[in-house]
C-alpha positions, 0 to 999 in steps of 0.5 A, a space after each residue: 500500500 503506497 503513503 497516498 493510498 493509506 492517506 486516502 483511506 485514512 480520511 474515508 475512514 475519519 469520514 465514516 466515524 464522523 458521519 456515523 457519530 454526527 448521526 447518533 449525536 443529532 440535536 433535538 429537533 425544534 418540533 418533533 415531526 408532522 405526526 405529532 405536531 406542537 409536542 415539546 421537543 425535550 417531552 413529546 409525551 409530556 413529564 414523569 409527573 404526568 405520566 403519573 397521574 394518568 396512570 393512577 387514573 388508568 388502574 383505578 379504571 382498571 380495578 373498579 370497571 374491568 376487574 369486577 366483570 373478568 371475576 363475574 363472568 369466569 365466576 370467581 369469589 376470590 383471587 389471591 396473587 401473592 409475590 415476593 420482591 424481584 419476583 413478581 406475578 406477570 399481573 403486577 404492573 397491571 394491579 399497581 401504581 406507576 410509583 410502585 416498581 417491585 413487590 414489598 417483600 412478599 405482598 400478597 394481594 386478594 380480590 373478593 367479590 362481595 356480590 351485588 353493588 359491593 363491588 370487589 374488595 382489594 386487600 394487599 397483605 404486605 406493601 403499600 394501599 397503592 394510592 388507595 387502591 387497596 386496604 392494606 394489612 399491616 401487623 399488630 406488633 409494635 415497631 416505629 418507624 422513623 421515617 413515616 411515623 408509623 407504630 406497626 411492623 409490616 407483615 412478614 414471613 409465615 404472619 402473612 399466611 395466616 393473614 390469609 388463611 383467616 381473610 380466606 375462612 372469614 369470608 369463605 369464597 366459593 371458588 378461589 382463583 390462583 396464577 396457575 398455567 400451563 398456557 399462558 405465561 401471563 397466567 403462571 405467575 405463582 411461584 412453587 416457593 409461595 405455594 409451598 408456603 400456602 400449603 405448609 399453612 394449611 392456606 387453602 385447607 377446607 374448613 367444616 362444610 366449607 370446601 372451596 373450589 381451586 381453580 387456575 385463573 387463566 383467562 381473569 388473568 390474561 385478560 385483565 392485563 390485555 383490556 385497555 381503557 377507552 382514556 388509553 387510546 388518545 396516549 397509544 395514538 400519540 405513541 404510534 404518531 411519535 413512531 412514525 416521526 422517528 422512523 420517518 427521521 431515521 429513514 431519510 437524509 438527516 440520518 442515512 448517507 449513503 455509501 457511508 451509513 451503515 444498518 447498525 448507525 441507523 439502528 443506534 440512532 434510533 435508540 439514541 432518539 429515544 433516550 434524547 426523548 426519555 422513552 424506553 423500549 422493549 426490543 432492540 431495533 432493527 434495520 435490514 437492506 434488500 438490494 438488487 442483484 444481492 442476497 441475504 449473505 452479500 449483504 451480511 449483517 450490519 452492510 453501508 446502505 447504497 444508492 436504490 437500497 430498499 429498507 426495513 426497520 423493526 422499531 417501538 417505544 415504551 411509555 407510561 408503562 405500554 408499548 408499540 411495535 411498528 415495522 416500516 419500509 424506507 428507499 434510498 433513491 437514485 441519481 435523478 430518480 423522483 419516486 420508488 420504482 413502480 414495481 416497489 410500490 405495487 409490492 407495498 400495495 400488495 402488502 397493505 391488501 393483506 393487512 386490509 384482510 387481517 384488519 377486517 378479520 378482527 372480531 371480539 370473540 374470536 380466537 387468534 387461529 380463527 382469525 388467522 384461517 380466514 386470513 389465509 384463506 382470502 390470501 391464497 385467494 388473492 395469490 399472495 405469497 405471504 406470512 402472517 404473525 400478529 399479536 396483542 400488544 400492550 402493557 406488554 409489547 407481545 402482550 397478553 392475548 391470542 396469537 394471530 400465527 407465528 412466522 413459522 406456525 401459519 396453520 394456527 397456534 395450539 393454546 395460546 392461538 385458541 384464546 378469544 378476543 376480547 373488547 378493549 383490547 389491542 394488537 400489532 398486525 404484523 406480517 410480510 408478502 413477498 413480491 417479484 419486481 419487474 426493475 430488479 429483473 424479477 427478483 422477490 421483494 419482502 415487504 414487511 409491514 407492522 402497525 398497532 390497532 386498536 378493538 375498542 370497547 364498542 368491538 370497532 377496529 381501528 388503526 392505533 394511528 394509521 398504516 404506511 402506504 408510501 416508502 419513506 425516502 432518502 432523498 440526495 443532498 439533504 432536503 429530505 421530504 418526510 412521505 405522509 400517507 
């Protein structure tokens, strides 16, 4: 290697490293984006204080509407979930405040319906009232705590079991729920190690005449973390806008240069975005190039992003203790090119026909396989190479609730397939179809969408915020047009 060339490729690489950290450094915006105008640049989805409040609201909804109906209509008297701190019940973050984060100790909470207007009592056996949620139980030894003022010990250890045994016998429910499940892992939170401890105190040990029913709360569980409350909605349709904007960002020239930007630059640009944003998220992020005349293994894995390079992204945000997941297709024009390639932008549209057939097949009180076997029925009838793998979404971002397929399951999913749709309840309809285009000499296009929609109480399907019809594009020499639907 000659002193010139080294030079050369010395400042191709100083060039790259400095393109690559500009991309992850990027300032904030003064506004966010077209999909979620006038939203504060620092806090597009408002403060931690706010959020706060509105999730307060949102378990108080959440335990006085939809609670007593899932307890009514699987005929349950009573539901005890107890956990210990660090090893919580999947139901949790669905029961407590957003200011709780763990178990305290060991908690034990315990629903029981009163019958009639007396609603569902919540006792918690252990921790806290959770804003004033629940009764909590406390011990009746003296202890002062210093820092609260308070003159009683907590519950603690085998006190708590006998708590329980004698809230069970005073009120000598019927049928008794646990977090048992060999379905849903949404359901199986009770741990052998609290069982034990039921059974070694004789907890659920029949009393006189009185022999309750022991029964796997399955379905009262799931469905309590998968029902949403109609005031959630106006939150996810600003956290699927502020979806959009990011990915729209990622996927253009303030972001991608090409014959520089690599997949791994934009994907750790988008994972910057939101921490600049103080968001969270539940996976890794992912960007992925198809290119003519290229295969998977040319490409390999993380691959600088060329001129005509069509791009995919997997990508969702964490806020207020819910989630999105959004899968979008971008394209990195040509010199003197003005729009995606016509036979690209069929294939987009064949893909949308196919979310068009999901979207019309989701119905409360059907099962994810239901939907799932009509779906694929109207698609072979309208000769679409596809996949389909759908899912609920939520507290949760593959949430509690049925699955619409899996990618390598297309002809349904035993259990957690068979479970119903309920109303209120939402889902990421996630899929691919693959498309041979005419510009790329015939070659098979993947085109991966996914976008969340929401089943509202009234059984009313409708997009979380909307779907994408059009390529986002990287366009040349900046002056990036963000693509609207």
């Amino acid at each position: 290697m000659t002193k010139n060339t080294g030079a050369f490729l010395s400042r191709r690489v100083a060039m790259r490293l400095a393109v690559a950290a500009a991309a992850v450094a990027s300032p904030l915006v003064a506004q966010i984006g077209p999909h979620l105008p006038n939203a504060d640049a620092r806090r597009p989805l408002g403060t931690q204080r706010e959020w706060s409040t509105t999730q307060q609201e949102w378990l108080r909804l959440r335990l006085e509407r939809t609670l007593p109906a899932l307890m009514r209509r699987d005929s349950v008297d009573m539901w005890i979930v107890p956990m210990r701190e660090y090893n919580e019940d999947p139901v949790f973050s669905s029961i407590v405040s957003p200011t709780t984060f763990a178990a305290r100790r060991r908690t034990i909470y315990v629903f029981f319906d009163r019958g009639g207007d007396q609603g569902i009592e919540r006792l918690a056996l252990g921790g806290t009232s959770q804003g004033g949620m629940y009764t909590a139980v406390r011990s009746g030894i003296a202890a002062t705590n210093v820092s609260t003022g308070r003159t009683t010990a907590e519950l603690w250890g085998s006190a708590q079991w006998d708590v329980l045994t004698k809230v069970i016998r005073e009120r000598k429910p019927r049928k008794i729920a646990l977090n048992i499940d060999s379905t849903f892992a949404f359901a199986d939170g009770l741990t052998l190690g609290e069982y034990t401890g039921m059974l070694s105190r004789d907890v659920l040990k029949p009393d006189g005449e009185w022999k309750p029913q022991i029964t796997t709360a399955g379905r009262l569980a799931v469905d309590l973390i998968a029902i949403r409350q109609a005031e959630e909605e106006a939150t996810f349709n600003r956290m699927n806008r502020l979806t959009w904007d990011i990915i729209e960002e990622a996927f253009s020239s303030r972001v991608v240069t090409p014959g520089v930007t690599r997949t791994g630059d934009v994907v750790w640009w988008m994972r910057q975005r939101m921490a600049d944003y103080g968001l969270t998220t539940w996976f890794q992020p992912s960007v992925d190039v198809q290119r003519r005349g290229a295969t998977d293994r040319d490409l390999g894995d993380d691959p600088v992003i060329q001129k005509g390079d069509v791009l995919h992204c997997d990508f969702g945000i964490t806020a207020l203790r819910l989630n999105t997941d959004t899968q979008h297709m971008g394209y990195v024009l040509r010199d003197g090119e003005s729009g995606v390639p016509p036979g690209l932008q069929r294939a987009l549209a064949t893909t949308n026909r196919l979310q068009d057939i999901v979207f019309s097949e989701i119905r409360a009180g059907r099962s994810g396989n239901e939907v799932l076997q009509s779906s694929r029925q109207r698609m072979s009838r309208d000769s679409i190479d596809g996949t389909i793998y759908s899912h609920p979404i939520g507290m949760h971002g593959h949430g509690a609730g049925p699955l619409i397929g899996l990618w390598d399951y297309q002809d349904g999913v035993p259990g957690r397939g068979d479970h119903q749709m309920q109303p209120g309840t939402w889902y990421s309809i996630e899929l691919q179809a693959t498309s041979r285009v005419p510009e790329w000499g015939n070659q098979p296009v993947r085109v991966g969408q996914e976008e969340d929609v929401i089943l509202d109480g009234a059984g009313v399907v409708k997009w979380g915020y909307q779907r994408q019809t059009k390529f986002h594009l990287v366009r040349p020499n900046g002056g990036a047009i963000r693509s609207r639907r």
